[in-house]
C-alpha positions as CSV (number, residue, x, y, z in Angstrom):
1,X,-31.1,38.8,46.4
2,X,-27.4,38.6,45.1
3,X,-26.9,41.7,47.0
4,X,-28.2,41.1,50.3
5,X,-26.2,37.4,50.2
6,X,-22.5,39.6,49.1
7,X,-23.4,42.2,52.1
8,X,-24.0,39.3,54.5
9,X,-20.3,38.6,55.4
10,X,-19.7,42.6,56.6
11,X,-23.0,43.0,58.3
12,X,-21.8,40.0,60.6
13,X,-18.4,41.5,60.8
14,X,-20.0,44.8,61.4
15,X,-22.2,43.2,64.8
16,X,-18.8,41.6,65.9
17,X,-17.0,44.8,65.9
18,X,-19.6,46.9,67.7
19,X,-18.7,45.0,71.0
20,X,-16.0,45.1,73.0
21,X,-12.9,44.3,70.8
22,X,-12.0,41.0,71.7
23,X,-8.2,39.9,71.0
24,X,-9.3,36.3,69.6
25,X,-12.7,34.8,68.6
26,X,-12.2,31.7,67.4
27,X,-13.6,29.0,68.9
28,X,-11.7,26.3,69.7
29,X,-13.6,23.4,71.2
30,X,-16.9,22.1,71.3
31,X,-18.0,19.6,74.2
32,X,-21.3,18.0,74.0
33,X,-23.4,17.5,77.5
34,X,-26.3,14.8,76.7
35,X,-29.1,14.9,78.9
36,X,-30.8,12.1,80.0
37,X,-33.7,11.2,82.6
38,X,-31.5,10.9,85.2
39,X,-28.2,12.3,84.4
40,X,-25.6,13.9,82.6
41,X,-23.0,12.5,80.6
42,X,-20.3,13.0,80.3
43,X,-20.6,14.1,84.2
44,X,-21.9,17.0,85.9
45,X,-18.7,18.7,85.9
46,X,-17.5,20.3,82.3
47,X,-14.3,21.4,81.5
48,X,-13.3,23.3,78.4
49,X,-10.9,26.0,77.3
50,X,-12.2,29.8,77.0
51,X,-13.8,30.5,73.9
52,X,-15.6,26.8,73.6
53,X,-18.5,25.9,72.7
54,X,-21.4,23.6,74.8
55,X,-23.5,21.7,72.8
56,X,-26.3,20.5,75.1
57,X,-28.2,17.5,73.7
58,X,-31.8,16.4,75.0
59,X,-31.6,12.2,75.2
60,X,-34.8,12.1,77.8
61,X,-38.1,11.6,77.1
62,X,-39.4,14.9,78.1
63,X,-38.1,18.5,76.8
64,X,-35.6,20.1,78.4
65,X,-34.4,23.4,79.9
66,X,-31.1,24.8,80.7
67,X,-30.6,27.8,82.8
68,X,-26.8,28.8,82.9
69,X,-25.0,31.6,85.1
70,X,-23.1,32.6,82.1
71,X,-23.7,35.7,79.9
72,X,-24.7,35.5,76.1
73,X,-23.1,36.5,73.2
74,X,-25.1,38.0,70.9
75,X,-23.1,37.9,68.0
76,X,-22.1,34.2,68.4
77,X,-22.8,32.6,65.3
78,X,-22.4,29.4,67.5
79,X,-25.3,30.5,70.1
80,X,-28.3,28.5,69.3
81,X,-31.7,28.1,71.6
82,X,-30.4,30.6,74.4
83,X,-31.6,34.4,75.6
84,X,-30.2,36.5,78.2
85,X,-31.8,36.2,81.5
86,X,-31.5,38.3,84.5
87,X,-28.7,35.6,86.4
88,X,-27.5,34.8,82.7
89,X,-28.8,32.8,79.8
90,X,-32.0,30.2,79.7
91,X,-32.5,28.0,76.9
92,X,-35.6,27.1,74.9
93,X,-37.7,23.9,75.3
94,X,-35.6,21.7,73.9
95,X,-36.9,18.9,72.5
96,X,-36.1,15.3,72.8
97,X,-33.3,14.5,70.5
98,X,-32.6,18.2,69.6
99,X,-29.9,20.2,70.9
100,X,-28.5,23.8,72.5
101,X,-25.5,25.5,72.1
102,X,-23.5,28.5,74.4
103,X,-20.4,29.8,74.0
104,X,-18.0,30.9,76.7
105,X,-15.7,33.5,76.2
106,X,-14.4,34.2,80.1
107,X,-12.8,31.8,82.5
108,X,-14.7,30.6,85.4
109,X,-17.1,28.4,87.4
110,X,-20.1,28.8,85.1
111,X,-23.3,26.5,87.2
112,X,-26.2,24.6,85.1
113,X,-29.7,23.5,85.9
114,X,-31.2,20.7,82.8
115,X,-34.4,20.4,83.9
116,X,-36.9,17.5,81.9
117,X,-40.2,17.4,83.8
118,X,-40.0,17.4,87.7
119,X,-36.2,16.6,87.5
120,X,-33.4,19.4,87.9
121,X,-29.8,18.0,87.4
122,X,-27.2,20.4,88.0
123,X,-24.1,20.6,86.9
124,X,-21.1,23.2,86.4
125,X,-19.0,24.4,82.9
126,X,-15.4,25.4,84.5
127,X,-13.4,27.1,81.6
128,X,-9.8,27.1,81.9
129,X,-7.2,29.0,79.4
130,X,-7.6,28.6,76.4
131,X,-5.7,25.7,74.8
């Protein structure tokens, strides 16, 4: 087991490097979006610098979805309850009280549906420079 835990670190590394080399990774920021039954708070527009992270956190009574038009990344160590999708990333049922988390790496407009039950509350993630 020792061994597998030392190699961890450089098989991490290793995904990282396999993409696209990417000048800096760090994350800088990370903005929480609550989801209620009726809105989102802090608003439905979200800015943050590039390479932030979105934590989205489920205050209804129902489970959640989010559907983003952002990509992935798959070697995010800070991407928790999301897949690729075919218009870009969909979260898992999240429960009430539990959360979601995306990272964005590009500037943009990036639009979001939450949807708890019947109710779809949109919203939109603009990243700016990075800070």
């Amino acid at each position: 087991m020792p061994r597998i835990a030392s190699s961890l670190p450089f098989l991490l590394l290793a995904a990282c490097a396999s993409e696209a080399p990417i000048q800096d990774h760090t994350h800088r920021i990370t903005t929480t979006v609550s989801i209620t039954d009726t809105a989102l708070m802090p608003g439905a527009v979200v800015p943050i610098p590039v390479f932030s992270t979105v934590v989205w956190r489920n205050r209804s009574t129902r489970p959640a979805e989010i559907a983003v038009t952002a990509a992935t990344c798959g070697s995010c160590e800070t991407v928790m309850g999301f897949t690729p999708a075919d218009d870009g990333a969909r979260s898992v049922a999240i429960e009430p009280g539990a959360v979601a988390t995306l990272c964005f790496h590009q500037e943009g407009h990036f639009n979001f549906v939450a949807k708890t039950g019947t109710k779809a509350l949109q919203g939109t993630i603009v990243v700016g420079p990075a800070r």
